[in-house]
VODOGU-513992 format. One record per residue (C-alpha): z, x negated, y. Coordinates in pm, whole numbers, padded with zeros to 5 digits, always signed. Layout:
ZXY/...
This chain:
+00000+00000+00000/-00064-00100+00352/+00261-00257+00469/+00167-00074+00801/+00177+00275+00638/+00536+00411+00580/+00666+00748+00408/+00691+01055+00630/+01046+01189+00581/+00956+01549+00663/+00666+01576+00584/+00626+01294+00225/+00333+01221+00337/+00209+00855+00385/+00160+00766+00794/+00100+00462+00943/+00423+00305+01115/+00580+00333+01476/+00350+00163+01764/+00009+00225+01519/-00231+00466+01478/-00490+00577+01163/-00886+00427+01195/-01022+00673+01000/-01352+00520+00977/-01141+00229+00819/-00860+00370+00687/-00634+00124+00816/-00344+00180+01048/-00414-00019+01373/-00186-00139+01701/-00117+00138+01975/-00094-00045+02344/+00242-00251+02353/+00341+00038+02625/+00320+00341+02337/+00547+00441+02059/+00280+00647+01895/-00073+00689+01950/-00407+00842+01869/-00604+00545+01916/-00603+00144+02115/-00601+00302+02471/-00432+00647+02454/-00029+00668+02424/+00129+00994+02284/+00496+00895+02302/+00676+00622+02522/+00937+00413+02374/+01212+00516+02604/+01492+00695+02376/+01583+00314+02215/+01472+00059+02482/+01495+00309+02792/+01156+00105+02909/+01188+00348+03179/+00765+00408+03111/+00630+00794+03174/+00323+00912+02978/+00061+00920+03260/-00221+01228+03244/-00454+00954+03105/-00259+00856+02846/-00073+00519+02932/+00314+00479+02963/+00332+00394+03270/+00642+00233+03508/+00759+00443+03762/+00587+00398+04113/+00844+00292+04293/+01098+00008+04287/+00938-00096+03934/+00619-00284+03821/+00431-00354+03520/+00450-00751+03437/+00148-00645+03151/+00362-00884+02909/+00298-00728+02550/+00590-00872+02481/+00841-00711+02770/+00783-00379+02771/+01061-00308+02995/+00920-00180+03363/+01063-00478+03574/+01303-00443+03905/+01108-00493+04234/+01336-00681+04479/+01507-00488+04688/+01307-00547+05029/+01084-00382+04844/+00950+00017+04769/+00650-00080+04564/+00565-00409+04438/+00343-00633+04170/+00631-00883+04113/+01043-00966+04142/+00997-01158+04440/+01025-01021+04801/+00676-01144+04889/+00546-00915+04601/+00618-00624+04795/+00280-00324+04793/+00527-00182+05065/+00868-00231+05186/+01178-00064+05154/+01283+00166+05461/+01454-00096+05710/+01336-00399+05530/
């Protein structure tokens, strides 16, 4: 058996593990995005991972698990999947330091 397909409890059924989905053309269960928990193909989230790591990510009307707008950013790090703290000069930013502020805090 595919050591990426696991036993549904509910439903006995075999499904392919957390953070992969099912290529049916070849049968093989595949990598979600590092933002998803589950998903229905490479690009398109149906769950966040939030309950466990509280990543803080909300499934976007497109499909991604996105960080929240403001005072968080997305370092794109596969392997931090935790939406990172803008400083706190900052509203919206592309990095922790103050001079990756988008925009600045009111007063800053």
């Amino acid at each position: 058996m595919d050591k990426l397909k696991v036993i549904d409890p509910l439903s006995s059924q075999c499904v392919c593990a957390n953070r992969h989905y099912l290529d049916t053309v070849e049968d093989t269960c595949k990598p979600c995005r590092y933002d998803c928990m589950s998903c229905d193909s490479s690009s398109r989230c149906l769950t966040c991972d939030n309950s466990l790591l509280q990543t803080k990510r909300k499934l976007s009307s497109i499909g991604r698990c996105e960080c929240p707008a403001v005072g968080f950013y997305d370092d794109l790090n596969a392997e931090n999947i935790v939406c990172q703290k803008c400083s706190p000069k900052c509203l919206t930013c592309d990095g922790s330091r103050d001079f990756d502020c988008l925009t600045c805090a009111v007063g800053k």
